[in-house]
C-alpha positions as CSV (number, residue, x, y, z in Angstrom):
1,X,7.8,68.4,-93.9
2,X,6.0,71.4,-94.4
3,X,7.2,71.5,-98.1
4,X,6.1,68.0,-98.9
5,X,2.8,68.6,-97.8
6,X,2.4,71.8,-99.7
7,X,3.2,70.2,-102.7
8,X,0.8,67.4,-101.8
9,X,-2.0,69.9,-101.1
10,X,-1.4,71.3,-104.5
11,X,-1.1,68.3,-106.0
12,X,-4.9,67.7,-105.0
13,X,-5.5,71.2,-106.5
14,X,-4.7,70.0,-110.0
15,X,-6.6,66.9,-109.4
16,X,-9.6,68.3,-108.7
17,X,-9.7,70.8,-111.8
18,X,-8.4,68.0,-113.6
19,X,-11.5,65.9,-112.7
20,X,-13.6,68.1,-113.9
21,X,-12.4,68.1,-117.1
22,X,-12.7,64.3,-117.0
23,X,-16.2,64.3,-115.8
24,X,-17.2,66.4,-118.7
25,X,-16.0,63.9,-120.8
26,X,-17.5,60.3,-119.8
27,X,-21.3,59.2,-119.2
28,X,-22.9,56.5,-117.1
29,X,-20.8,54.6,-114.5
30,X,-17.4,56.5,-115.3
31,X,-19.2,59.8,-115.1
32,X,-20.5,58.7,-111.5
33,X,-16.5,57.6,-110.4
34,X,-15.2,60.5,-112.3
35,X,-17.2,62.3,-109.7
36,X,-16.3,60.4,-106.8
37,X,-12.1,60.5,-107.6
38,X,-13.2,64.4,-107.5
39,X,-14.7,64.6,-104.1
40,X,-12.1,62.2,-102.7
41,X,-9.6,64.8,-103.9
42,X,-11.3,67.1,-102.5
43,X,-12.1,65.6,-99.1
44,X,-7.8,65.0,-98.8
45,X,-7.8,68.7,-100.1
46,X,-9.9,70.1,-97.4
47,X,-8.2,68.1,-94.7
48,X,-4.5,69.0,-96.1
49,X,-5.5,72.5,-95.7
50,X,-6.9,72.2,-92.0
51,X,-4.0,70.7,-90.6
52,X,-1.8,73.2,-92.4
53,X,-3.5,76.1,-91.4
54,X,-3.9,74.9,-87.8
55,X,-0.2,74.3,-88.1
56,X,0.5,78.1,-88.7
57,X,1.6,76.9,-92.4
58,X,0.3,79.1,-95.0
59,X,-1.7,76.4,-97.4
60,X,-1.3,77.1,-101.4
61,X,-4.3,78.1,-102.8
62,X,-5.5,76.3,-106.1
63,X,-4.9,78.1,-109.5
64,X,-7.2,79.8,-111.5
65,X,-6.3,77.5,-114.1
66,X,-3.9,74.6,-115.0
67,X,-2.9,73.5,-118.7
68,X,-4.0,69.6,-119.3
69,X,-1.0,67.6,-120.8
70,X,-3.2,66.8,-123.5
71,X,-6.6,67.9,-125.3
72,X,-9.3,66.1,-124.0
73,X,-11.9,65.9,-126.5
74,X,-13.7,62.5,-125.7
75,X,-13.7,59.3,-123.3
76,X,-10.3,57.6,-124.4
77,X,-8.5,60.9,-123.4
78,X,-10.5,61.2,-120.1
79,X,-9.8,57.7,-118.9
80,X,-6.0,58.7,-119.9
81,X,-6.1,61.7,-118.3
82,X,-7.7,60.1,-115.0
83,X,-5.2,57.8,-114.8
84,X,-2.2,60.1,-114.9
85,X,-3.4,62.4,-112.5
86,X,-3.7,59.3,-109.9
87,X,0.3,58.5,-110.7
88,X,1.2,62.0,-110.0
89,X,-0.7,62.2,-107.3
90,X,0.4,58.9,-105.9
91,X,3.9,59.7,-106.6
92,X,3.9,63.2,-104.4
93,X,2.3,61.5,-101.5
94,X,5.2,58.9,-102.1
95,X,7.6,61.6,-102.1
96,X,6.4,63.0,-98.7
97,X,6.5,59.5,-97.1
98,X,10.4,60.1,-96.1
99,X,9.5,63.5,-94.4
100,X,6.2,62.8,-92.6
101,X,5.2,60.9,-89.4
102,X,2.7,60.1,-87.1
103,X,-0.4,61.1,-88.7
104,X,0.9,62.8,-91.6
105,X,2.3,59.8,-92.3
106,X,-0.3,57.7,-92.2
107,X,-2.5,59.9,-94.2
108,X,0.3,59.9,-96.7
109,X,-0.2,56.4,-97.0
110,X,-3.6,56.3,-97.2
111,X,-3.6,58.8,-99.8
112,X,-0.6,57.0,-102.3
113,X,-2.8,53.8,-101.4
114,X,-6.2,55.5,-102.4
115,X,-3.9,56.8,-105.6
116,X,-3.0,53.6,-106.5
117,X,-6.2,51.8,-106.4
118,X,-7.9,54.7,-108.3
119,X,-5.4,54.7,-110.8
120,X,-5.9,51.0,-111.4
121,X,-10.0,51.5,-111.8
122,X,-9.4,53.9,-114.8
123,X,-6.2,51.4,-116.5
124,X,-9.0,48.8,-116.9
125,X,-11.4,51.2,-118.1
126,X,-9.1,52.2,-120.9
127,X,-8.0,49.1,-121.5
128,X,-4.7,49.6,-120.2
129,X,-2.5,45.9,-119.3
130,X,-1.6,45.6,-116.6
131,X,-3.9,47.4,-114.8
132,X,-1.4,46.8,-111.7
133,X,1.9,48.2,-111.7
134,X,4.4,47.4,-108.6
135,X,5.8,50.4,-106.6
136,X,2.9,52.7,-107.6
137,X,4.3,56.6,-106.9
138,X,7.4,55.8,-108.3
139,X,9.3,57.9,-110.7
């Protein structure tokens, strides 16, 4: 358990660095979401690493860095970027669904839910159909 939730909490690392690239990237309306996928991150982040630490679990720290899959040099690439970081976010709070309970669990949920939906909002901003995809976290 302890392992799937590390890699969740570092998972929400990259997100949030991630995010900032995106935000840097878009203007208006997607600028303003960009922003609030980035605090949601965040928020989970902040709470991960409570519970871990109150758990006696020493929480990863974020990175100094992380290396983009892809240069992001405009919108298009933003949008794409924001929408793969909410799969693989979504699909390692799937893969800690199986080793979780109680609480854990259900945040787990709540978190590969939040992924999902997220992950829809930027498909239809790029233009991406089906915005929907079933069984969102999987591999």
């Amino acid at each position: 358990m302890r392992e799937e939730l590390a890699e969740a909490l570092a998972a929400e690392h990259a997100a949030i660095f991630a995010y900032g690239v995106i935000g840097a990237r878009l203007d208006g309306d997607e600028a303003d979401a960009a922003l609030a996928a980035e605090e949601a991150h965040r928020s989970r982040r902040d709470a991960l690493r409570q519970r871990l630490t109150e758990r006696g679990v020493e929480a990863p720290v974020a990175a100094a860095g992380y290396e983009l899959p892809f240069e992001v040099t405009g919108a298009g690439e933003a949008r794409r970027l924001a929408v793969l970081v909410e799969e693989r976010v979504g699909a390692v709070w799937r893969a800690a669904l199986p080793a979780v309970n109680g609480q854990d669990r259900a945040e787990a949920l709540d978190a590969l839910v939040a992924a999902a939906i997220e992950a829809t909002g930027w498909r239809r901003a790029a233009g991406v159909d089906p915005a929907t995809i079933p069984f969102p976290g999987r591999p």
